[in-house]
N, C-alpha and C positions, 0 to 999 in steps of 0.2 A: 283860474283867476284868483290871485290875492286878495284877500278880501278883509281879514284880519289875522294878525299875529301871535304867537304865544305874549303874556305879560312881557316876557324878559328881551324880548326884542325893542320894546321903548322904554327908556327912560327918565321920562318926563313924566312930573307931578301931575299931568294932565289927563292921565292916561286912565284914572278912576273913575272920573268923568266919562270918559270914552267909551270902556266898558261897561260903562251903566246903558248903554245906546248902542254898541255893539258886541253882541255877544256870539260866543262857540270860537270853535279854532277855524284854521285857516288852513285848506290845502290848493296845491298846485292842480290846475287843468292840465291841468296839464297836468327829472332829474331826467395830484396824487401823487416816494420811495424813486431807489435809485433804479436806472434801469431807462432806456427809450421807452418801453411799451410797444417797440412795432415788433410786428411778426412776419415772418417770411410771406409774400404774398398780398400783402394788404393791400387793398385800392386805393390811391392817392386823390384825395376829394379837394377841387379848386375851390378854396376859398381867396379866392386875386383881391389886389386892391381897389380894383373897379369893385365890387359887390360890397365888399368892407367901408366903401364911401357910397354905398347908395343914396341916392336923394329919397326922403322920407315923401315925395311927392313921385318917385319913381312911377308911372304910369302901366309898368309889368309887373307890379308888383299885387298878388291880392291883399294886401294888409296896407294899409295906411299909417302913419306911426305918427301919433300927435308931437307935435313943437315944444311942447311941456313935459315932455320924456326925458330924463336926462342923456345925453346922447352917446351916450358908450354905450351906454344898455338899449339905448333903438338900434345904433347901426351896427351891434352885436346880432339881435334878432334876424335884422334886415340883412343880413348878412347870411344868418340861419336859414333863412325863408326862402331864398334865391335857390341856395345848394338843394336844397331841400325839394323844391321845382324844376331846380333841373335833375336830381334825380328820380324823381319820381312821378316826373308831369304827365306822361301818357297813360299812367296810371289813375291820375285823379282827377273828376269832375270838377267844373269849374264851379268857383263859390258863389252858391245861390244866396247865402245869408241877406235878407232885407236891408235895406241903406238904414234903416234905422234902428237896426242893432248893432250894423258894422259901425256907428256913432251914436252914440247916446250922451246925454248928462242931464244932472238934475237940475230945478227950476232953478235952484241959487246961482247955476253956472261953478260950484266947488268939485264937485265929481263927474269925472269924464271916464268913459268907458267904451270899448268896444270889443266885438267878439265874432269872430269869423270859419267860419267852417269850410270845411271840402270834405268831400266824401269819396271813395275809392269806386273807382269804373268795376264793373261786374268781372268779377274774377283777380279782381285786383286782392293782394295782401291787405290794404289799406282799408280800414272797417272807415276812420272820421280820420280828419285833423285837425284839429282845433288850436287856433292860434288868437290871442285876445291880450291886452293893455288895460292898464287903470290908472286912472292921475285922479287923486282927489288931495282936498284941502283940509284935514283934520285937527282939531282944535290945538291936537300935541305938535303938528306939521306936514308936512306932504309925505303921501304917501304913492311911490309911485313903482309898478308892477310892468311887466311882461312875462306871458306863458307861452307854452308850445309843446302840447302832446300829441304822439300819432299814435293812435289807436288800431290794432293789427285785427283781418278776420279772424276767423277759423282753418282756413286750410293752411297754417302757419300756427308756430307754437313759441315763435320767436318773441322776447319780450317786446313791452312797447315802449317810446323813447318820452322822456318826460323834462321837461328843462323851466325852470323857471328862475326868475330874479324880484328882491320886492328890496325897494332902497325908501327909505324914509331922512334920509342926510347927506350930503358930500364926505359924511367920514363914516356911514353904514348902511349896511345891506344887507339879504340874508340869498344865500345860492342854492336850491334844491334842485336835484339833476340824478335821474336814473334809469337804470332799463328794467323797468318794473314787471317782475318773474311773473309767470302765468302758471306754473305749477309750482306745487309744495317743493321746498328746497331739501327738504329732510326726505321724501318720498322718492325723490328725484334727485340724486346725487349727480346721474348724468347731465342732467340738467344745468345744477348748477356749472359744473366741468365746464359744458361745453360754450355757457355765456358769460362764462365768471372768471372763472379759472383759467381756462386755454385762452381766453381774449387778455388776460392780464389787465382786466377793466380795475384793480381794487391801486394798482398804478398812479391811476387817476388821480383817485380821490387822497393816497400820500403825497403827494406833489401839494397838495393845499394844504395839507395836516404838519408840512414841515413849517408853514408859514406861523408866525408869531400872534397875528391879527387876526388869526383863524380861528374860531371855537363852536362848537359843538350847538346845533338848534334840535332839540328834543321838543316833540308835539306833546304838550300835556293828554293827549290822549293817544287809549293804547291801541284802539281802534285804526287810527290814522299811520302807526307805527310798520302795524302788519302789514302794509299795504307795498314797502321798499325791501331791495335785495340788500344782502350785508356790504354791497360792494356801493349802497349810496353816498355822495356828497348831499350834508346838509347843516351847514353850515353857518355860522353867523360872520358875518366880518367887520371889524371896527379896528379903522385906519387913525382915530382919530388919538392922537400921541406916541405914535406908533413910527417907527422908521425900517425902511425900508432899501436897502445898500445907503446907507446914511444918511436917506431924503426922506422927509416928509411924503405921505402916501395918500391918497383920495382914492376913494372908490372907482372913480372916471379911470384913474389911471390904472388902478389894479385888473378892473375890465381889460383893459385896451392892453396891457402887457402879462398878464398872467390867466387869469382865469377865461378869458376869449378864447387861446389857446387846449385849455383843459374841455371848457365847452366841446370844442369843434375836433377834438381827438376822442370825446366821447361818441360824437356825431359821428363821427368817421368808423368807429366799431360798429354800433348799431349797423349803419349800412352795410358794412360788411356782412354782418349776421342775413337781414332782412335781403339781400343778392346770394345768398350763400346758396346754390344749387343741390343739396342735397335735402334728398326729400322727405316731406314729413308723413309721419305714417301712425293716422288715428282713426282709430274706428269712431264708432259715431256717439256712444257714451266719454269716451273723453274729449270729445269734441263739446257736447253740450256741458261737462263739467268746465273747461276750460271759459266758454261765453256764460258758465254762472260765473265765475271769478273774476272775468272782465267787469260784466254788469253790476258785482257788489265792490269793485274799486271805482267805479263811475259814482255809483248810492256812497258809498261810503266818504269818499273822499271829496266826492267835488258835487254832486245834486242837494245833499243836507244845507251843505256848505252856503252855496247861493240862494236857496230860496229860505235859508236862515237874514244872510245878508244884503242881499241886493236890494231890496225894498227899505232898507235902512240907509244904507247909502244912497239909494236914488227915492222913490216912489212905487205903491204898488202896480202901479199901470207902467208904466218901463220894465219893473221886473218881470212880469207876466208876461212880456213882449220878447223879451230877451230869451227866457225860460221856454216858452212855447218855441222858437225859431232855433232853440236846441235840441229841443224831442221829437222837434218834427227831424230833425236829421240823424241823430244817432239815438235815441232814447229803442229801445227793443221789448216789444209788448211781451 
């Protein structure tokens, strides 16, 4: 869940003020050159235009997507979320998350949030999934988010899929998107090979690098850095005087025709990796190395994260509420 920014992601004079009231960084709950990127064999994943118009009141859906979302980035999600259930529904428990975490906002009615979980049937690859939104009202402007991480067992060493979006304006946005490595890259050349290299994932992320509008989001901290493969998009994008085949560019629309795209071809690899039938083979020390390094990208990246911010943005008693109906599903003693 987006919570807060680096500095350099706003800039309005307002923003001093802000971090005087919110403070630490910000990470995702939740992440391209010439070339297709397809590979002999690849599974072809329906993302149809029925799912791509889903109704944010969609009744099959477990996520609800507030009206104040801008809507390339809900029906991008909502889009996400569908594929996402159909491939992977008989795998996962139905979401337990309490109705009043899957909605929440503060008393002023300026911050809305929600935050939804599923957990993987026994035996399932699928450790959580976490999928969650934030709309607030901040002094500098709105600020408005959606995440989506699926967090992988142990009997799998496949990374796990991390997608988020945080827009603050009709002309910017920031895209963080990756399959975030579970073993050392350096230790593990195969490693990298086999989820980096042989999927031609780094593709991707040139595909936006050749874009104009495109620049670079570095997390002031080094902490939050360690935690993506070299092959991440993360991104900042500012459409705003900027032209694009000689038109004028919006966020909404660079959604809806570019990066929607790059999204769902990353999607579309991970799947392939996480169906990939060959089997994995860990004794039982790198199994518990590997759920250490799950557990301190969880700590590291997103548990500081929230019980730094959420009581700032809402109240202590909503963040406790929120907090708690997270640990109670994937938090690991």
């Amino acid at each position: 869940m987006a919570l807060l920014l680096s500095p350099s992601f706003f800039d309005q004079p307002a923003l001093q003020s802000v971090n005087r009231t919110l403070e630490g960084d910000h990470f995702p709950l939740s992440r391209g050159g010439r070339g297709t990127g397809r590979r002999r064999g690849r599974t072809s994943l329906s993302f149809s235009r029925s799912s791509m118009m889903a109704s944010t009141k969609n009744p099959k859906s477990w996520v609800e997507y507030d009206d104040r979302l801008p809507p390339a980035q809900r029906t991008l999600m909502e889009s996400l979320l569908i594929t996402l259930d159909a491939q992977l529904g008989p795998e996962l428990n139905p979401c337990l998350t309490p109705s009043d975490v899957r909605y929440f906002k503060n008393q002023e009615g300026t911050c809305h949030g929600s935050v939804n979980l599923r957990s993987g049937t026994e035996n399932s690859k699928v450790r959580y999934i976490l999928a969650s939104w934030l709309h607030c009202e901040l002094p500098f402007g709105l600020l408005d988010s959606t995440t989506l991480i699926c967090m992988l067992n142990t009997n799998t060493y496949a990374p796990h899929f991390l997608f988020e979006i945080i827009q603050n304006s009709p002309t910017s946005a920031v895209l963080l998107m990756d399959l975030l490595p579970r073993r050392d890259l350096v230790l593990h050349p195969d490693y990298l090979k086999q989820f980096y290299e042989d999927t031609q994932l780094d593709l991707q992320r040139q595909k936006l690098e050749k874009l104009e509008l495109v620049q670079p989001y570095i997390s002031p901290f080094l902490s939050i850095r360690t935690l993506f493969s070299p092959s991440a998009i993360l991104t900042n994008l500012n459409c705003e005087g900027q032209l694009v085949d000689g038109k004028t560019c919006s966020v909404e629309e660079l959604i809806d025709q570019t990066l929607g795209k790059v999204v769902k071809e990353i999607m579309s690899i991970w799947f392939e990796q996480y169906a990939s039938p060959q089997e994995t083979k860990m004794d039982e020390n790198e199994k518990d190395g590997i759920l250490l390094r799950d557990n301190m990208i969880w700590n590291i990246g997103v548990d500081k994260d929230m019980r730094l911010n959420l009581p700032r943005l809402f109240n202590s008693d909503i963040a406790n509420r929120v907090l708690a109906a997270i640990e109670k599903e994937v938090y690991v003693q």
